[in-house]
C-alpha positions as CSV (number, residue, x, y, z in Angstrom):
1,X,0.0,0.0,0.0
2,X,1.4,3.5,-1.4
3,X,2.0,5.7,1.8
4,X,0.2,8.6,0.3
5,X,-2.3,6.6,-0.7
6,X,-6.6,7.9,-0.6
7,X,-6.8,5.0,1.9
8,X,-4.1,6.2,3.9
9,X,-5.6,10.2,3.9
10,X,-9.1,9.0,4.6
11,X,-8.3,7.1,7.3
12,X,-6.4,10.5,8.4
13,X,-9.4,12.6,8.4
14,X,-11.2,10.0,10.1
15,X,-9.5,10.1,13.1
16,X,-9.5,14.2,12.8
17,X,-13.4,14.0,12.8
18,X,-13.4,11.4,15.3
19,X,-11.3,13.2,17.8
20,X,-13.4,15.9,17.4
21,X,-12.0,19.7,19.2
22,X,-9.2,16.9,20.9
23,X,-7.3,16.9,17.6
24,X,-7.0,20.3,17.7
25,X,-5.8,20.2,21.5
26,X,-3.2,17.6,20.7
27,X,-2.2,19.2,18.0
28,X,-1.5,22.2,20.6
29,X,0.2,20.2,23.0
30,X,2.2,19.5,19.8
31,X,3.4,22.2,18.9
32,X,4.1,23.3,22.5
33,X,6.2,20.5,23.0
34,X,8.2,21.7,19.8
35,X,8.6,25.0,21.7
36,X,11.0,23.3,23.9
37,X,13.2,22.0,21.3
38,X,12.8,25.7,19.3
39,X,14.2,28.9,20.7
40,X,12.0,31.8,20.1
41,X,8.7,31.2,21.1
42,X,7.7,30.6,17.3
43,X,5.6,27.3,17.9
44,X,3.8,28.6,21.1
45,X,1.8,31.0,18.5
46,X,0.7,28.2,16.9
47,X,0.1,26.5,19.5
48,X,-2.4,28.9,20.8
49,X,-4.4,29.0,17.1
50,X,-4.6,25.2,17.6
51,X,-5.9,25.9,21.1
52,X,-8.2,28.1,20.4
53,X,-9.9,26.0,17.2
54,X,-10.4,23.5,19.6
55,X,-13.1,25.8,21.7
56,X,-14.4,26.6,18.2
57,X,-15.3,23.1,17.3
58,X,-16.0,22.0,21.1
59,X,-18.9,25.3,21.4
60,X,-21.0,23.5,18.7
61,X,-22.2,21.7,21.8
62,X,-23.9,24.4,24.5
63,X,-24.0,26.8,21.4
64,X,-26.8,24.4,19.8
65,X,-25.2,24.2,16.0
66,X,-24.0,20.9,14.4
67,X,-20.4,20.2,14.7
68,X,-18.1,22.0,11.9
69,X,-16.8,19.7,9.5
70,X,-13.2,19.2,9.4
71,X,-13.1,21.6,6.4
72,X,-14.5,24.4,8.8
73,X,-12.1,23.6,11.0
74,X,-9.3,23.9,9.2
75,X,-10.7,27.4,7.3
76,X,-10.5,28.3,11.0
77,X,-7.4,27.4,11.9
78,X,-5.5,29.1,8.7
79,X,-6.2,32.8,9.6
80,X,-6.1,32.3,13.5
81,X,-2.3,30.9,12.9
82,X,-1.8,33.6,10.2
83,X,-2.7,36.4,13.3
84,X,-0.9,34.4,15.6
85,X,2.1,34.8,13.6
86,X,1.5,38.2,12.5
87,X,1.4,38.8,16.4
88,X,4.4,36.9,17.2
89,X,6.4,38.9,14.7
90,X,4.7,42.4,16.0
91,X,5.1,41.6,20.0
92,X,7.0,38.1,20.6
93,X,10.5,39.9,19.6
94,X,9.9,43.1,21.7
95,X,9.7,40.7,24.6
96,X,13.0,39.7,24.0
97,X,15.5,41.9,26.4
98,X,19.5,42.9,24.6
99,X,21.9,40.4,26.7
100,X,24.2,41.9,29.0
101,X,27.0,40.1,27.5
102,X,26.3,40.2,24.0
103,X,29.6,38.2,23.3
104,X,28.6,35.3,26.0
105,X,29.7,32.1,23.2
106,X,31.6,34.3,21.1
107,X,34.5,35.4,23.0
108,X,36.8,36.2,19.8
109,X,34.0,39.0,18.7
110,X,34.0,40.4,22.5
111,X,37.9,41.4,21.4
112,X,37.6,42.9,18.5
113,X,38.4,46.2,19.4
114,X,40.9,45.5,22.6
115,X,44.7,46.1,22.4
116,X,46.7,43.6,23.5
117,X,50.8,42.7,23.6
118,X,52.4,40.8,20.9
119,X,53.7,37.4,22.9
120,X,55.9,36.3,20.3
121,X,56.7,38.2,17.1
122,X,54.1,38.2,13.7
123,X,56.3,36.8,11.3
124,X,54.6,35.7,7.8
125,X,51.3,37.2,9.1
126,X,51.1,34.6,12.1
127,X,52.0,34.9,15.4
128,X,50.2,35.1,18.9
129,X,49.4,37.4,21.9
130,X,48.6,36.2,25.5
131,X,45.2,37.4,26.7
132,X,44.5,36.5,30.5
133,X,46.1,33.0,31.0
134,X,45.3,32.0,27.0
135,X,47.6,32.6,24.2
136,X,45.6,33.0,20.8
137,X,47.0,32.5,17.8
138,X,46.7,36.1,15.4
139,X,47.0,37.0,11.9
140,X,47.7,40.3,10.7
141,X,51.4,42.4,9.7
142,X,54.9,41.3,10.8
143,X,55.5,42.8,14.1
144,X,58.0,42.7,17.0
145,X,57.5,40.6,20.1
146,X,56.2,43.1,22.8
147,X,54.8,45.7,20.5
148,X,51.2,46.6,21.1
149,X,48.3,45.3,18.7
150,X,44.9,46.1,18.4
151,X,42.4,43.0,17.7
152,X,40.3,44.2,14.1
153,X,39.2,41.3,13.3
154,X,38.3,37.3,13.7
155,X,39.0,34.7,10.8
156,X,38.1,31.0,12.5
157,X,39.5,30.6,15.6
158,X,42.6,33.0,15.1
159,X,42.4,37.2,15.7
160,X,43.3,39.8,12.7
161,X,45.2,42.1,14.3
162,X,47.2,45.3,13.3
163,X,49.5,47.7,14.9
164,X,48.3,49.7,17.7
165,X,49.3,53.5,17.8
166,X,52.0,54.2,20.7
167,X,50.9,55.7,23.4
168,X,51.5,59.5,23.9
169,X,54.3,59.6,27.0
């Protein structure tokens, strides 16, 4: 039997018309359980469409009008996870607050900018400078051991530097 077979999609609706609002509650559950494995809070907008079909189709009850079809259901779905989105995009990233450390897992960035002595001399355009307890291997002009360099750059794991200017005495 061919996977995408009628068979195999009728059978599919089925179940959607048997569960009834619960599909659309699973489905939430879903897609909030994909929010833990997704940074961003992308999925939880979703999830609350999915939610809130699932009152739609369970209101047919105390409301006193026949159960929407799975069509319906669906034709409701598609614009309350279009808004949901639309919302996501116009309040879910204002929520988010500028880190303190900006450079937290990218240390080599948080440098760019810093001066720094030459440990050993930049000879071919390599060389290294001690930073803290760690020697980092740089790229940049040939320059003395102990002269001062000023990080510009990052290429991979190694720092671009170039010549810092001399302090005035």
């Amino acid at each position: 039997m061919d996977f995408f077979s009628y068979g195999w999609v009728n059978e599919g609706l089925a179940l959607l018309v048997m569960l009834g609002p619960y599909a659309w509650y699973i489905a939430g559950a879903v897609l909030l359980l994909f929010e833990l494995h997704v940074p961003g809070a992308s999925f939880a907008w979703l999830a609350i469409a999915a939610f809130l079909t699932g009152i739609y189709t369970s209101a047919h009850s105390f409301l006193g009008y026949p159960p929407p079809s799975w069509q319906t259901q669906c034709l409701v779905f598609t614009p309350l996870a279009f808004v949901a989105v639309l919302l996501w995009r116009r309040f879910g990233r204002r929520i988010e607050k500028p880190s303190d450390r900006p450079f937290l897992n990218q240390r080599l960035h948080g440098m760019i900018g810093q001066v720094f002595v030459a440990r050993d001399p930049i000879i071919n355009g390599a060389g290294t400078i001690k930073v803290g307890d760690t020697t980092w291997p740089v790229q940049g002009p040939d320059i003395a051991a102990g002269r001062r360099v000023v990080v510009t750059g990052v290429n991979g794991p190694t720092l671009v530097v170039q010549p810092a200017p001399e302090p005035l005495a």
